[in-house]
C-alpha positions in Angstrom: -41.9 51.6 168.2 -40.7 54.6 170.3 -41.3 57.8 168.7 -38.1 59.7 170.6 -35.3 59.6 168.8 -32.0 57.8 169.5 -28.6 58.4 169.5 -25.8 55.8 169.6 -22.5 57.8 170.6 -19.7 56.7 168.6 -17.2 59.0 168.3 -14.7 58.7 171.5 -11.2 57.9 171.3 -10.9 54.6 172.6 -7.9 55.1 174.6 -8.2 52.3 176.9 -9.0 49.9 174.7 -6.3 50.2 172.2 -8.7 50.3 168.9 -11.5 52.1 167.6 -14.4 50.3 170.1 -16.9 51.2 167.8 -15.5 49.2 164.3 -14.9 45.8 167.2 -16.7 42.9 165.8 -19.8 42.3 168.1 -22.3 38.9 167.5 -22.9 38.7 164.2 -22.0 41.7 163.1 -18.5 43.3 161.8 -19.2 46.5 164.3 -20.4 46.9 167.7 -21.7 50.2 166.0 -24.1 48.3 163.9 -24.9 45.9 166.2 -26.4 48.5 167.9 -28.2 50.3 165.2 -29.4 47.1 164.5 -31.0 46.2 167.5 -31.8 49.7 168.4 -33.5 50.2 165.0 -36.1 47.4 166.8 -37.3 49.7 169.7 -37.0 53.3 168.1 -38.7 54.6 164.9 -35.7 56.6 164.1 -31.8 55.9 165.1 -28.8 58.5 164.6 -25.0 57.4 165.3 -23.3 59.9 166.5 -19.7 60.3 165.4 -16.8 62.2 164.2 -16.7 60.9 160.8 -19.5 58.3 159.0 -17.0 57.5 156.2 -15.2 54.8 159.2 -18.7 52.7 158.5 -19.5 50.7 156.2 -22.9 50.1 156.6 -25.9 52.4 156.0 -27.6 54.6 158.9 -28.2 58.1 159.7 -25.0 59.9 160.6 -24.6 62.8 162.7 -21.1 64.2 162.7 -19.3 65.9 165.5 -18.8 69.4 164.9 -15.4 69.7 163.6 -13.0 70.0 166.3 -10.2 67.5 166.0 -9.1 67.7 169.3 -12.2 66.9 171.7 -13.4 63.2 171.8 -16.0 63.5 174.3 -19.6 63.3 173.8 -20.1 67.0 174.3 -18.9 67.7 170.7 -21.6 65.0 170.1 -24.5 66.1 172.2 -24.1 69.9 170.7 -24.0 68.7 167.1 -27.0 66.5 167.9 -29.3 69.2 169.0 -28.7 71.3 166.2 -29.5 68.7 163.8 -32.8 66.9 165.4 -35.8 69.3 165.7 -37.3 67.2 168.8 -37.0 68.8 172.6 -35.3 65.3 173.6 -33.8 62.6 172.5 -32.4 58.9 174.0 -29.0 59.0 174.7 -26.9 55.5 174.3 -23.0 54.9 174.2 -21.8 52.3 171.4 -19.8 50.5 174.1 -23.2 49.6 176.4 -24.8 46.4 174.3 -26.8 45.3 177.4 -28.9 48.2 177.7 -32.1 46.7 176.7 -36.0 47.9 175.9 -37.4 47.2 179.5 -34.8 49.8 180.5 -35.1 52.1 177.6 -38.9 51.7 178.9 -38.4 53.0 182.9 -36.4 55.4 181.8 -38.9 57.1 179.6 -42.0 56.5 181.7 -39.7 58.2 184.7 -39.1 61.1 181.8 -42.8 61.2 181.5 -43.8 61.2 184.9 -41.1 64.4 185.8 -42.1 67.1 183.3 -39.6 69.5 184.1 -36.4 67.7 184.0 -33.5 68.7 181.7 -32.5 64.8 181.6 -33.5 61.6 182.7 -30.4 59.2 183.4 -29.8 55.4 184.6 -28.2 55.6 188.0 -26.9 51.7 189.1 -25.3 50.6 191.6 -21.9 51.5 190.1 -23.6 55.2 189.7 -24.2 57.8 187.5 -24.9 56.0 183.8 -24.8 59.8 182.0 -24.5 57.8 178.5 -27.7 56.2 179.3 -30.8 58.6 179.2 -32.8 60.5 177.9 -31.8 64.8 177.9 -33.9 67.7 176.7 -33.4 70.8 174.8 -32.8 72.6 177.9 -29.5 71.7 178.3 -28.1 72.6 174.7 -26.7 76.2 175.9 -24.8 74.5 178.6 -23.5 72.2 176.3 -22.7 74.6 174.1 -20.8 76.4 176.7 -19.0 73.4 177.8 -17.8 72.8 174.1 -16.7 76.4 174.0 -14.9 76.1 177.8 -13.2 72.7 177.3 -15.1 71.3 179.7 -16.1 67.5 179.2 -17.5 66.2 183.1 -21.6 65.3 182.2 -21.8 64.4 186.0 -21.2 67.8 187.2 -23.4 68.9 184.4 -26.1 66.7 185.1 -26.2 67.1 189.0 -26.2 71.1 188.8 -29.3 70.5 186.2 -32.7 69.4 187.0 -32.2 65.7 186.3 -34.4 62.7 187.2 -32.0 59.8 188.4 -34.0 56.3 187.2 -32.6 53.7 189.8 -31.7 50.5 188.4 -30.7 47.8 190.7 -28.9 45.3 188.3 -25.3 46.0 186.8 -25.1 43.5 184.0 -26.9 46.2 181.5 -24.7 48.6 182.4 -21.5 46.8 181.6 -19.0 49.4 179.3 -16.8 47.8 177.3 -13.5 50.2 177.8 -11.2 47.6 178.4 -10.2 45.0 176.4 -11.3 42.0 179.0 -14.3 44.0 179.4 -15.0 43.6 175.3 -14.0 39.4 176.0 -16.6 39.0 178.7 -19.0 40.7 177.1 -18.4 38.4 173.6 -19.3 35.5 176.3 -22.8 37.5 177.3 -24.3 37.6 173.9 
């Protein structure tokens, strides 16, 4: 069990797929949410979901809720909420809508942390790109954060390439696989 904490975001707006992704119906489970949690809860001694309000689930975890600001669905609202609730310097960052992403991953990415002591983040780069829900980030960045909350400014690539992050390559795609769309949530129904 991994003793960094993780974080399943939950709390976007779903705007391309039509419905709240996080309450879709994923394996054997009525959410993809705790589908996650589930599976996650495997690899990590302790599991937050991130999200603007727990009472949508129906199912017992440990909540972190946005800060309350009805207007901003991106993760920032997430990520600054997160740091001032966990008391570690980092924590594993996961969206709700990346099932695939699996331990030998989870793995690389934290030996790579490890190995570059002075990063602000470690994130999954694929061959698609930047993964920046798919890492691990560090205290270090919680002012910027903050000040991209405060600025309305929601672009984690731009934040993470002006920061001192360590891009883990990945070669494969599959694991990477967001389900946005709705064919993208199909396919991925015929993955599991």
């Amino acid at each position: 069990m991994l003793d960094i904490p993780c974080v399943i975001f939950a709390g976007g707006k779903s705007s391309r797929m039509g419905e709240d992704k996080s309450l879709l119906p994923f394996s054997s489970y009525k959410t993809l949410t705790e589908f996650q949690y589930t599976r996650l809860s495997k690899i990590f001694k302790t599991v937050y979901i991130s999200c603007k309000d727990k009472n949508k689930f129906d199912f017992d975890a440990s909540f972190i809720e946005d800060i309350q600001n009805a207007d901003v669905f991106a993760p920032t609202a997430g990520f600054v909420a997160v740091f001032k609730v966990l008391q570690e310097e980092a924590f594993f960052a996961l969206s709700v809508d990346a099932p695939f992403v699996d331990e030998a991953i989870i793995q690389k990415l934290i030996k790579s942390d490890a190995a570059h002591i002075n990063a602000d983040a470690s994130i999954a780069i694929s061959t698609n790109g930047m993964e920046p829900m798919c890492g691990i980030y560090h205290r270090s960045l919680e002012a910027a954060f903050t000040t991209m909350l405060d600025q309305d400014n929601h672009k984690l690539g731009f934040l993470l390439k002006s920061s001192n992050t360590n891009f883990v390559k990945f070669d494969e795609t599959k694991p990477f696989m967001n389900l946005n769309h709705p064919h993208e949530y199909q396919e991925a129904l015929t993955l599991i």
